[in-house]
NULORO-53234 format. One line per 2 residues: for each residue x, y, z of C-alpha. Coordinates in steps of 0.05 Angstrom, whole numbers, m for minus. Layout:
N
X:Y:Z ~ ... $
END
This chain:
820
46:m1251:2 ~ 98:m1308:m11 $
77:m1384:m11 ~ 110:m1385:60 $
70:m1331:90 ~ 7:m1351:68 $
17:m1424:94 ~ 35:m1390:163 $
m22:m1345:160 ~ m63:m1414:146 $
m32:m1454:206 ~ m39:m1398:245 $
m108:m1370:242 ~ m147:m1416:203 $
m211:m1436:234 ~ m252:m1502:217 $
m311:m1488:242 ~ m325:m1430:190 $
m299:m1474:139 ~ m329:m1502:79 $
m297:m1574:74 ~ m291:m1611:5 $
m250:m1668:m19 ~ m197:m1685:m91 $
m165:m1743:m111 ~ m85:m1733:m132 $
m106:m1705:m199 ~ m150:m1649:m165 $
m225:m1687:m181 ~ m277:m1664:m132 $
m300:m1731:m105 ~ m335:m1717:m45 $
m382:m1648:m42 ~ m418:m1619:21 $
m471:m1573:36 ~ m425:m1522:70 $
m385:m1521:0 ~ m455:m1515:m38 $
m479:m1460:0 ~ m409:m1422:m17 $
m409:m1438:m84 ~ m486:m1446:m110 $
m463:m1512:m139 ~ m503:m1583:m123 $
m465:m1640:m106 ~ m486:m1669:m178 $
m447:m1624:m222 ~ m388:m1611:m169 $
m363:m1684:m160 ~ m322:m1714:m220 $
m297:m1635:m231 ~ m240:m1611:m236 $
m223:m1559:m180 ~ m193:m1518:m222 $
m257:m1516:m264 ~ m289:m1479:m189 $
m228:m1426:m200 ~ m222:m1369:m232 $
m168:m1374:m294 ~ m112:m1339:m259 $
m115:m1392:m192 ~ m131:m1447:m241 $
m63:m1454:m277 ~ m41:m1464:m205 $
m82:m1521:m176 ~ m19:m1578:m208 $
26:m1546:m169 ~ m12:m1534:m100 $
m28:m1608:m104 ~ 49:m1630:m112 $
66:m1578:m57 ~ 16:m1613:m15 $
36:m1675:m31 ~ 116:m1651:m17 $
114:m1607:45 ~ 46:m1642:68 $
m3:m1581:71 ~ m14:m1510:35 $
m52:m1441:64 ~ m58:m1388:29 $
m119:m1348:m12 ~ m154:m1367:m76 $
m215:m1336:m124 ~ m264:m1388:m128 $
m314:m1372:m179 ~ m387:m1387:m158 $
m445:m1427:m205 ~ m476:m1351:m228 $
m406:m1327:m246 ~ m388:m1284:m191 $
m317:m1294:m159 ~ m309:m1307:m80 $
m254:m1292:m49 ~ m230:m1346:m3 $
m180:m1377:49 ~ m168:m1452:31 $
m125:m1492:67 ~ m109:m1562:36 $
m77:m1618:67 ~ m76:m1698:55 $
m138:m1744:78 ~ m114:m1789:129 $
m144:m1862:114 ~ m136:m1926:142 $
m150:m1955:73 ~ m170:m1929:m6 $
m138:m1887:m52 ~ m94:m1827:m27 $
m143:m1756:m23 ~ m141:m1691:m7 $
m184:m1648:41 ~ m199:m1580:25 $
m225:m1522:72 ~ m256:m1454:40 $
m276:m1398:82 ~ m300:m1335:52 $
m271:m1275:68 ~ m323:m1224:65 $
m336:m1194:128 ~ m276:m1215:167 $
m238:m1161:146 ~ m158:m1180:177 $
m180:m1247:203 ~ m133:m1274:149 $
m71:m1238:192 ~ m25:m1275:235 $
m18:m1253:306 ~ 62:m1242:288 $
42:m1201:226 ~ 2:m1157:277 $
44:m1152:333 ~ 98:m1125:281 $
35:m1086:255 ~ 33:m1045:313 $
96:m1050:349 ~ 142:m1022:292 $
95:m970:267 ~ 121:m902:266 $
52:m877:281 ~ 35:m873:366 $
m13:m918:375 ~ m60:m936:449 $
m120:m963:480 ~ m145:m932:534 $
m207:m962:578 ~ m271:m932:599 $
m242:m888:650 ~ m184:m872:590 $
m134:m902:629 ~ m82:m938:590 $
m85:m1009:580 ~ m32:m1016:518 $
2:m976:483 ~ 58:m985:424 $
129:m968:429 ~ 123:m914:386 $
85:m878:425 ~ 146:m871:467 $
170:m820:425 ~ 112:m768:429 $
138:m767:506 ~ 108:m798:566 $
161:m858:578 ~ 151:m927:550 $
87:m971:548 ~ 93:m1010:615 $
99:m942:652 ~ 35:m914:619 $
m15:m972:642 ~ m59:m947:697 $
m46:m882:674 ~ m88:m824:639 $
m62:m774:597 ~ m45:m724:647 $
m12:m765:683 ~ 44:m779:633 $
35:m723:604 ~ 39:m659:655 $
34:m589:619 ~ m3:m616:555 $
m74:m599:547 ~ m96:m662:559 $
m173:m632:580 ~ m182:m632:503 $
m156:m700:483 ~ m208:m729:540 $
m261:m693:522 ~ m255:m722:444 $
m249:m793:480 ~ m310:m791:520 $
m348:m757:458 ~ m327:m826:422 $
m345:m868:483 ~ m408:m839:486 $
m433:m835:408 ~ m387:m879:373 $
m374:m831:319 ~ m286:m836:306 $
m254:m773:307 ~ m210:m769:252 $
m148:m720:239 ~ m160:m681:300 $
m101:m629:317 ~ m70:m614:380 $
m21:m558:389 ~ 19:m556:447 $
81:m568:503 ~ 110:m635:525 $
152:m647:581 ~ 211:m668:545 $
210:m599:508 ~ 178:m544:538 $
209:m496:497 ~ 180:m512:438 $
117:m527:401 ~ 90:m588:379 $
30:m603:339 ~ 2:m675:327 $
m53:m706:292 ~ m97:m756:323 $
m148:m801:310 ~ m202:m839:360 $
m239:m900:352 ~ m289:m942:403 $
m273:m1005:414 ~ m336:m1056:426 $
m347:m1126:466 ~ m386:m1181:417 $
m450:m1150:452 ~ m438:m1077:420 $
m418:m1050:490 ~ m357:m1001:490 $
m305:m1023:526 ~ m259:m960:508 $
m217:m918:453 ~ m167:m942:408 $
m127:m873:384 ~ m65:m857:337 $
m17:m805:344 ~ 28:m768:283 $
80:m721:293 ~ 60:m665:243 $
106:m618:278 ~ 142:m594:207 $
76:m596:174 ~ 53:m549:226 $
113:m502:228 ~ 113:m492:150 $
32:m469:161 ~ 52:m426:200 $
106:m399:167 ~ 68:m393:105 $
9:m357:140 ~ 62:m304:168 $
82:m295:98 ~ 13:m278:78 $
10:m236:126 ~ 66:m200:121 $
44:m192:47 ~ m24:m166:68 $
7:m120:123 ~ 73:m92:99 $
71:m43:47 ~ m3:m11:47 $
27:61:41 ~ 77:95:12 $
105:121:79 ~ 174:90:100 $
173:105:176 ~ 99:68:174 $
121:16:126 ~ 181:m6:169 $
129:4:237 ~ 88:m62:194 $
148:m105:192 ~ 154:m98:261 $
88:m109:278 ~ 72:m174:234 $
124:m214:271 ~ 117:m206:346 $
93:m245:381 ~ 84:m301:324 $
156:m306:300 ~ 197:m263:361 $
196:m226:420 ~ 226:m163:399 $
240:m140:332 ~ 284:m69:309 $
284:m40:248 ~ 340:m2:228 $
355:52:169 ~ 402:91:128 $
388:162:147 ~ 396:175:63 $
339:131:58 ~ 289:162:107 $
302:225:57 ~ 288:195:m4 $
356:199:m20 ~ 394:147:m75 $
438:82:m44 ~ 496:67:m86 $
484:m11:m104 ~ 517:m67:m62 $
545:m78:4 ~ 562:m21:45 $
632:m5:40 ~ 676:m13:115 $
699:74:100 ~ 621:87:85 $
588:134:149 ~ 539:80:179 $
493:133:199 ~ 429:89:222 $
359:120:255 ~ 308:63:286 $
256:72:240 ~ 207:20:274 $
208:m29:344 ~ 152:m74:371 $
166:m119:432 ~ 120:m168:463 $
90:m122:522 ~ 137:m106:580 $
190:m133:544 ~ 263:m98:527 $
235:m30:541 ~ 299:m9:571 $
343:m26:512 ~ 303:2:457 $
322:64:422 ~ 272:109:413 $
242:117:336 ~ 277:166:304 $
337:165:348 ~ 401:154:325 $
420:78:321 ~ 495:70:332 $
530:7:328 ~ 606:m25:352 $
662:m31:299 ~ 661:m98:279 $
602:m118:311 ~ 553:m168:272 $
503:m105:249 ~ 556:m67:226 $
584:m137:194 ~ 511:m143:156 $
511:m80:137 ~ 585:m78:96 $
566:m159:69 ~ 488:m156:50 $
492:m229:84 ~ 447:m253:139 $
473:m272:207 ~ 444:m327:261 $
462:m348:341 ~ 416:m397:364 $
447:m375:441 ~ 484:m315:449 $
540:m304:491 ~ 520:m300:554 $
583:m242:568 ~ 571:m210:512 $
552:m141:512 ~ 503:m98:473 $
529:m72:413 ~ 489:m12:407 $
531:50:435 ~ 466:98:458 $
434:49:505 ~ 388:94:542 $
416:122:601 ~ 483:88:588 $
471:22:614 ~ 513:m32:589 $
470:m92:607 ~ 492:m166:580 $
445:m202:537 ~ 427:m246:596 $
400:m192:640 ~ 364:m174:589 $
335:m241:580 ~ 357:m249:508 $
370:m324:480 ~ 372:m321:403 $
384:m273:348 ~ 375:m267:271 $
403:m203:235 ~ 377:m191:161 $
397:m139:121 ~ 344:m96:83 $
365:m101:9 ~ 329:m87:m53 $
340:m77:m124 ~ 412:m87:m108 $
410:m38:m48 ~ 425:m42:19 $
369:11:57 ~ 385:m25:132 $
386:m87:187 ~ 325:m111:215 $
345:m150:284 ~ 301:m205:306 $
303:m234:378 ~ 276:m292:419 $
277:m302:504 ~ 294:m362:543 $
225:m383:539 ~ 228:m400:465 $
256:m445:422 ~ 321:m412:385 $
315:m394:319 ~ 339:m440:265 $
356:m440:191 ~ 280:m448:183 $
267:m387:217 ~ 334:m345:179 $
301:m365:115 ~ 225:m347:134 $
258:m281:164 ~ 296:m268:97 $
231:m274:61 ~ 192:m233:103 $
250:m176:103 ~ 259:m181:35 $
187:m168:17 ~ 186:m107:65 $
252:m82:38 ~ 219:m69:m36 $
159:m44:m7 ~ 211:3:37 $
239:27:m26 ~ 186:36:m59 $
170:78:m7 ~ 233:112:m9 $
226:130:m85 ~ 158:154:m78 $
194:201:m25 ~ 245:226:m74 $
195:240:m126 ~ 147:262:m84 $
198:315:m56 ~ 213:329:m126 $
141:345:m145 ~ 139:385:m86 $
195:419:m110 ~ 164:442:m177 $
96:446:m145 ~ 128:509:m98 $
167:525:m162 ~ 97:540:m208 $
46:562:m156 ~ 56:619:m121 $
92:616:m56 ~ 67:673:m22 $
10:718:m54 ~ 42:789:m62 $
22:837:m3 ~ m15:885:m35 $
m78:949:m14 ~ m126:927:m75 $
m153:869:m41 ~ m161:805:12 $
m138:750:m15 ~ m147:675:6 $
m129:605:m36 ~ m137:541:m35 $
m108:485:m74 ~ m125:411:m78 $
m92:361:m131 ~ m135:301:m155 $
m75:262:m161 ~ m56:255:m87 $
9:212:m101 ~ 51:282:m125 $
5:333:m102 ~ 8:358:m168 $
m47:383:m224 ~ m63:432:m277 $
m100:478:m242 ~ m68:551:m217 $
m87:608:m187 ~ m49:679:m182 $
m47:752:m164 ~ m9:800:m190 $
8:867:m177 ~ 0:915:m234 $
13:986:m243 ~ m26:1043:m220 $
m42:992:m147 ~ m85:948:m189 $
m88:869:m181 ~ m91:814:m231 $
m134:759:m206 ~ m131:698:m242 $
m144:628:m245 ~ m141:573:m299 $
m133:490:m315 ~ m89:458:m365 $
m128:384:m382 ~ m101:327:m347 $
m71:318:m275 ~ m3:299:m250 $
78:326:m264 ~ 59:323:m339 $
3:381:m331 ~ 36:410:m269 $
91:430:m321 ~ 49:452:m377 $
19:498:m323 ~ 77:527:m305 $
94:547:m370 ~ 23:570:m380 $
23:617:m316 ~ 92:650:m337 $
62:667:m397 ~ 6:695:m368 $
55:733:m322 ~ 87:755:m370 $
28:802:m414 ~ 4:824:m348 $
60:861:m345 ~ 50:890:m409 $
m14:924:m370 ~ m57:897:m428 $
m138:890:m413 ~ m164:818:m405 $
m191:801:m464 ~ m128:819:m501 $
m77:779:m451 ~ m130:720:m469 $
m118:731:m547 ~ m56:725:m533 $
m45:668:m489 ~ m92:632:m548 $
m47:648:m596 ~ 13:621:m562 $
m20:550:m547 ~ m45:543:m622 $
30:566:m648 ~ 64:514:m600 $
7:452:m620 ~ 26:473:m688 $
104:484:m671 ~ 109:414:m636 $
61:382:m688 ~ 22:333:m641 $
m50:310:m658 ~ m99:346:m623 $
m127:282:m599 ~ m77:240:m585 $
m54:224:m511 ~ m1:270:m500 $
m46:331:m516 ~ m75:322:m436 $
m19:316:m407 ~ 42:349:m442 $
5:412:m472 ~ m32:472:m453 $
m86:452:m515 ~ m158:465:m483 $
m131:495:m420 ~ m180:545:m389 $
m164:612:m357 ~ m204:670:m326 $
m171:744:m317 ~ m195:793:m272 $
m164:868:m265 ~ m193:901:m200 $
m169:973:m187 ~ m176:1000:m115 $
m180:1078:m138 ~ m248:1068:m168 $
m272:999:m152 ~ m279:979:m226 $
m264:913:m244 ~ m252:882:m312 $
m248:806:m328 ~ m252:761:m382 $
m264:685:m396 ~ m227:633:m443 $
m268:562:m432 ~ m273:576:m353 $
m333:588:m305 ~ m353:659:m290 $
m338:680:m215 ~ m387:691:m167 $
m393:751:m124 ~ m408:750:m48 $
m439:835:m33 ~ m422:872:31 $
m497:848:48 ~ m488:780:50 $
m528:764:m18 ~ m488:730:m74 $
m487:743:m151 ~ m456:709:m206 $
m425:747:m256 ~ m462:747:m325 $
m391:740:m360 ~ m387:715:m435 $
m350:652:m448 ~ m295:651:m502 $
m267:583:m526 ~ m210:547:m486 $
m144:564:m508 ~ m116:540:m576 $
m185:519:m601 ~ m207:576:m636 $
m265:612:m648 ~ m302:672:m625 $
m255:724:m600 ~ m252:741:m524 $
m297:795:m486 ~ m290:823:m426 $
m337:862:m383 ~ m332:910:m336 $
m369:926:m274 ~ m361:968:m207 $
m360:934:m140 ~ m372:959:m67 $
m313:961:m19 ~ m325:896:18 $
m346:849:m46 ~ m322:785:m50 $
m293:753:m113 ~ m292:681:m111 $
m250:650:m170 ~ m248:572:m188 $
m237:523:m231 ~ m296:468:m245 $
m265:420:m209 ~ m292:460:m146 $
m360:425:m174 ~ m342:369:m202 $
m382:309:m183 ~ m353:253:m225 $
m411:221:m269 ~ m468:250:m245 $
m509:284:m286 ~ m503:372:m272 $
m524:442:m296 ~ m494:504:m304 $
m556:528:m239 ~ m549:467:m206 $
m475:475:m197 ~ m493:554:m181 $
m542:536:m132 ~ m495:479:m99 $
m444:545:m95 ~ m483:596:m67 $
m513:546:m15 ~ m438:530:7 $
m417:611:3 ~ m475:625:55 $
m451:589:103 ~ m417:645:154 $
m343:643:179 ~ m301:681:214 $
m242:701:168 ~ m233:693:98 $
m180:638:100 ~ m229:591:145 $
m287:607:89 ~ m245:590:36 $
m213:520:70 ~ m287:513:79 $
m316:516:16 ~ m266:472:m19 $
m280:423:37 ~ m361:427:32 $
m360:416:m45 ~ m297:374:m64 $
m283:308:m29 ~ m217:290:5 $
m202:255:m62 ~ m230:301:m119 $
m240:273:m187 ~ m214:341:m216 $
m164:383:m197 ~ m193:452:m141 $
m162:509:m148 ~ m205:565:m112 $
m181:649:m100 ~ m225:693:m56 $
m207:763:m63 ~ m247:811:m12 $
m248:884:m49 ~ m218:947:m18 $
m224:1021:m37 ~ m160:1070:m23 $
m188:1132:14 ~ m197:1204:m22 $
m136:1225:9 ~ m96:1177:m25 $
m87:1197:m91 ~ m97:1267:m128 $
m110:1286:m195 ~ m94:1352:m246 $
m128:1365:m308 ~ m77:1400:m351 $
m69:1446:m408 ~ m20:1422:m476 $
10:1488:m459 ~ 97:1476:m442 $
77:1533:m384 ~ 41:1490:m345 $
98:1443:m327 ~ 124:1489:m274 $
47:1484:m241 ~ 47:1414:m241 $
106:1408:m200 ~ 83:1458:m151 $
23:1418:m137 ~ 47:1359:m136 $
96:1390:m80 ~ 38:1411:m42 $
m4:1342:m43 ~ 63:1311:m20 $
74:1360:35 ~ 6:1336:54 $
21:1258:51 ~ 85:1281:94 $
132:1263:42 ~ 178:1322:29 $
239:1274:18 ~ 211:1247:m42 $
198:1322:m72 ~ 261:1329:m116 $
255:1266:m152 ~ 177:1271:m153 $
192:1343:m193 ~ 245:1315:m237 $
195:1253:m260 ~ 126:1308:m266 $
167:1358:m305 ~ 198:1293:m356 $
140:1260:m370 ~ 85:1321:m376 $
134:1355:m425 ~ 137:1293:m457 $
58:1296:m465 ~ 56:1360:m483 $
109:1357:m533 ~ 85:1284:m570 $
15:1277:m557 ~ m53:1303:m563 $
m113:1315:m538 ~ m129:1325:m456 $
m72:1311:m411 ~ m83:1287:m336 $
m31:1282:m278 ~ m59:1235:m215 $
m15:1220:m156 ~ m27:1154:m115 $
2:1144:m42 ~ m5:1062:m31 $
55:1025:m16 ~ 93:1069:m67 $
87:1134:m92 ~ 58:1128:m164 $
64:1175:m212 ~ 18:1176:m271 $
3:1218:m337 ~ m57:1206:m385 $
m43:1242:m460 ~ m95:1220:m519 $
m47:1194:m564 ~ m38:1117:m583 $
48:1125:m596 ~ 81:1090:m538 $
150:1116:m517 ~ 218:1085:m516 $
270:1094:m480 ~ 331:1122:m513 $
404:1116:m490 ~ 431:1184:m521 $
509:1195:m538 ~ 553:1257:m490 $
533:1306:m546 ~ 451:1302:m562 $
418:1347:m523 ~ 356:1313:m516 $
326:1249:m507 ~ 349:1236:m432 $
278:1248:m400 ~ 257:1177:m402 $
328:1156:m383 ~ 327:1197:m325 $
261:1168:m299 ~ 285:1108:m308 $
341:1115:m261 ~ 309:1153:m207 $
249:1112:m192 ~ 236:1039:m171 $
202:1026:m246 ~ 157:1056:m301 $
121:1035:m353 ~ 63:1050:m403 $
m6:1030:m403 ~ m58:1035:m458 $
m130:1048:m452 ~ m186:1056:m507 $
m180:1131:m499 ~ m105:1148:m503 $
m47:1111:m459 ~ m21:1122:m380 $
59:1127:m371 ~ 66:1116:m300 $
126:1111:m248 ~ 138:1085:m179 $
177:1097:m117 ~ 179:1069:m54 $
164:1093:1 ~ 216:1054:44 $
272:1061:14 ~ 315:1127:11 $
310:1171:m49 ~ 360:1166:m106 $
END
């Protein structure tokens, strides 16, 4: 405060009465001391007279006591404030006032007044200094009485609505104020009227008359005034405009929620549905969201803007509307979304930039081109005010337009609003392509997921099948785990099922190429246990081949190393099944009674390990039997402590459980013992047993004698004259007479000629001898050799099978298709 001011704030406001009064000669000696001054100061009248007065001063007002005296003694008084410093040391802060003695007679002296400060907070202020206080504050500021009716207000207050301060008194809040929610302004008043406890920083969100349209918030605070008895006589409040402070809260929470909400799945219809949904009401009334059709597929975006010659192909992938609003103009989800040449979606589309209309056209007409039922309403009939249109773009990609809009009853959007809306779209545009890759990939694993499991199980007389397949990694569908059936000659089946380690495209693919191999020896007819010596040879050659460490990371997910595999051979004619084990649980067996039975099957090491070599065992089964194949992760139950019987007894409680088919009992049991989410891969096969009938195969025992040839044909005539297959009796002759010539001619031992009617016409004949034979491809001149050559031709496909006791060379031909 300058020297002027605090001599006005002196003349102004200072009051004797409460004033300490002391007198100093022209060189600033205390010569006259009072008891007013000693109870300020603490000193006695004996050792403050014939001081100095800057002695009673602290150092810093001190050095200016010469020059308040000569300013005195100039402009005839001084106000202003000093730190006088007390007898104990402490400082007082005080007003002093000094001005010259008027005396008739005696040497020229000056009076000094001192009132302390503390507890008179302001009392020091001039009534100017207030009045500008109050008047040009930006802050709304009012007193209302005890019936909150005004009684002053500032100017500013003006501004918050209402009309100026003269029109207010009389007035309550409503009054000036029609539409605001003045019910919960009063209600804070009277609570300070009636406790005295201020109300500080209270918020009120709301409408004012002078813009209905849009939302204001302000801060106030409330505070009771009192008489000098402690009586209230009413409420002194301020009022801030924290409008902006209010709209950025706001548009900060949306963001939060749009980062909560947008983007919790991997699905791009759903994901563009949760834009849509975050903003309306909050932000807009109705809100489309609009995408490339290659992007609902998964398919790639070339980066940038869309070119003006690029197909602008859209689909509405989402829409929300505040209820019963813009039904009629929405396009249903899914629906094609076709917009006007040139018109400002197609124009966001081809730049990637944003576009804004705080008022639309009032003429203009929709741009769409597939309104529902062809109406070409205006944006005024449809009640439309305001518009942002933000492309989708991410990663350098433009995916689609998301179109926000606002009714007459709102406030038009701003460049605020374009900015909050391009954050919000942005966010949801990554998510949306994140989306749209996990599509493409997801496709893709589908892809090689239908590409290595089998499609369709082969149709088939041996058994009833049912599968079931559940991935632990639910992202690509995809795991390690197989299952398979596979027809083999003589109308057996090859159940099997197996895991490679790991889950995922990495040991999808090393399955694949584990279950062609395994394809592959079955059709070399070879028992189980030796297709299993095999397959382990093949995964230790390529761990060797590749030369990856056994233990390092890519050895669960890239190889086949520890993979386990179980192979079962079932043949219909007798019922006999043969199976074998390499690292994978033994099946259990369901009986035509109902009771179940768990193979006692020895376990050979997984594949490429090494070890003990592979046995198989053998055992007969009753038409009706139930084979039920699976990989551990059927049991699996993450960390929990199991047995070998536990996870039996968990099994066979699940296969008792009745159903109706075999399907439903396999769906079932996958569902009773793996979760929704396994921690393994399931891969489960349920093959119900079935027996061909006596009348659908026949067998000869025949003589190593070249005469016989001519009876085997006859009765193999006769038993096809019986299946009513007389069509198929040349070539059935020619294919008899070749390959039991050929036994008799290059093998040994007994020689046995069996006929089987299934879905072909099988041809089989057992010699002793361990030679397999080839097929020759003889020049114009040999005169043998063509036997084999011949069968080859004629029938549908032949092969050779070996057995512990000799070897079967067998041939098909169908039964559908016309003989050759």
């Amino acid at each position: 405060m300058g020297a002027n001011e605090e001599h006005d704030v002196a003349r102004r406001r200072f009051d004797v009465a409460d004033a300490a009064p002391l007198l100093l000669d022209t060189r600033g000696v205390v010569t006259c001391w009072t008891g007013d001054a000693q109870r300020l100061l603490a000193y006695p009248a004996s050792e403050a007279v014939g001081r100095k007065l800057a002695d009673l001063l602290t150092a810093q007002d001190a050095e200016r006591v010469p020059e308040l005296v000569e300013r005195c003694r100039v402009e005839g008084c001084w106000a202003g404030l000093l730190t006088a410093r007390r007898k104990d040391g402490q400082p007082v802060r005080v007003m002093a006032r000094i001005t010259p003695a008027e005396e008739s007679a005696g040497p020229a002296r000056l009076l000094v007044l001192l009132s302390d400060l503390a507890g008179s907070p302001g009392w020091d202020m001039s009534r100017t200094m207030l009045e500008q206080l109050v008047d040009r504050s930006p802050i709304g500021i009012a007193i209302v009485d005890r019936d909150l009716r005004y009684v002053w207000s500032n100017a500013a207050l003006a501004r918050f609505g209402g009309g100026a301060p003269n029109r207010r008194l009389g007035l309550r809040m409503a009054d000036v104020q029609p539409g605001f929610d003045a019910e919960s302004v009063e209600a804070r008043m009277r609570h300070v009227l009636e406790t005295g406890e201020s109300v500080i920083g209270y918020e009120h969100i709301g409408h004012v008359r002078s813009a209905p349209h849009r939302e204001i918030a302000h801060m106030l605070s409330f505070t009771r005034l009192d008489d000098e008895h402690g009586h209230p006589m009413g409420v002194y409040y301020t009022v801030v405009d924290i409008t902006e402070r209010h709209r950025a809260r706001q548009r900060l929470a949306l963001l939060d929620r749009a980062g909560e909400r947008i983007g919790r799945s991997l699905d791009i219809m759903r994901t563009a549905q949760e834009l849509a949904d975050v903003v309306v009401p909050g932000f807009a009334d109705f809100v489309a969201v609009d995408l490339l059709e290659p992007v609902l597929r998964g398919a790639e975006i070339a980066p940038g803007p869309l070119r003006d010659s690029d197909p602008l192909r859209l689909r509405r992938a989402a829409h929300q509307s505040v209820p019963g609003n813009l039904q009629e103009a929405v396009v249903g989800i899914g629906h094609i979304a076709a917009y006007l040449a040139g018109s400002p979606p197609v124009r966001c589309l081809s730049t990637g930039t944003s576009w804004r209309e705080e008022r639309l056209d009032p003429l203009a007409r929709e741009w769409a081109t597939n309104i529902p039922g062809g109406r070409k309403a205006t944006f005024t009939e449809l009640g439309l005010r305001s518009v942002l249109i933000v492309p989708l773009r991410a990663r350098g990609v433009t995916l689609g337009i998301t179109t926000f809009f606002r009714r007459h009853q709102r406030e038009p959007f701003d460049e605020d609003d374009l900015g909050l809306a391009e954050d919000i779209v942005s966010r949801a545009a990554v998510c949306v392509d994140n989306a749209r890759r996990y599509t493409r990939e997801r496709e893709a694993a589908l892809v090689l997921q239908r590409t290595l499991l089998p499609h369709r199980l082969p149709e088939q007389d041996a058994v009833e099948v049912a599968a079931c397949y559940r991935p632990a990694d639910e992202l690509t569908g995809l795991g390690g785990d197989w299952y398979d059936l596979i027809t083999l000659s003589g109308a057996r089946v090859a159940l099997v099922v197996g895991e490679v380690p790991g889950h995922g495209i990495h040991a999808a693919a090393a399955m694949g190429r584990l279950r062609t191999a395994v394809r592959t020896l079955a059709a070399l007819d070879l028992p189980p246990e030796e297709v299993l010596a095999h397959l382990d040879d093949l995964v230790a050659r390529s761990v060797y081949e590749e030369g990856i460490e056994t233990d390092s990371e890519e050895a669960d997910s890239a190889r086949t190393l520890g993979a386990g595999c179980l192979y079962v051979i079932y043949d219909p004619v007798e019922g006999r099944c043969l199976m074998a084990a390499a690292g994978h649980p033994a099946p259990a067996v369901i009986e035509p009674d109902g009771s179940i039975t768990f193979v006692e099957l020895p376990q050979g090491p997984p594949l490429g390990v090494g070890g003990s070599p592979f046995e198989s065992v053998e055992l007969i089964l009753a038409e009706g039997s139930t084979l039920t194949l699976h990989t551990d992760g059927l049991l699996a139950r993450g960390a929990q402590e199991w047995t070998i019987d536990a996870d039996r007894d968990r099994l066979r409680t699940a296969l008792e459980r009745p159903s109706p088919s075999l399907d439903l009992r396999c769906r079932n049991l996958v569902d009773a013992l793996a979760p929704a989410r396994p921690h393994d891969d399931v891969a489960l096969l349920m093959a119900r047993t079935r027996r061909l009938d006596a009348h659908q195969f026949a067998a000869w025992d025949l003589p190593a004698d070249p005469a016989v040839v001519a009876d085997a044909r006859k009765a193999a005539n006769r038993q096809l004259s019986e299946w009513e297959l007389d069509e198929l009796a040349f070539t059935t002759e020619l294919v008899v007479s070749e390959l039991v010539t050929n036994a008799i001619r290059h093998a040994a031992g007994p020689i046995r000629l069996r006929l089987i009617r299934e879905r072909t016409l099988i041809c089989e004949v057992f010699d002793g001898a361990a030679t397999a034979p080839h097929l020759r491809h003889p020049r114009t001149t040999d005169e043998g050799g063509r036997g084999l050559l011949l069968v080859s031709q004629v029938t549908q496909r032949w092969g050779t099978r070996f057995l512990p006791e000799g070897k079967i060379i067998w041939a098909e031909q169908s039964l559908t298709d016309p003989p050759v």
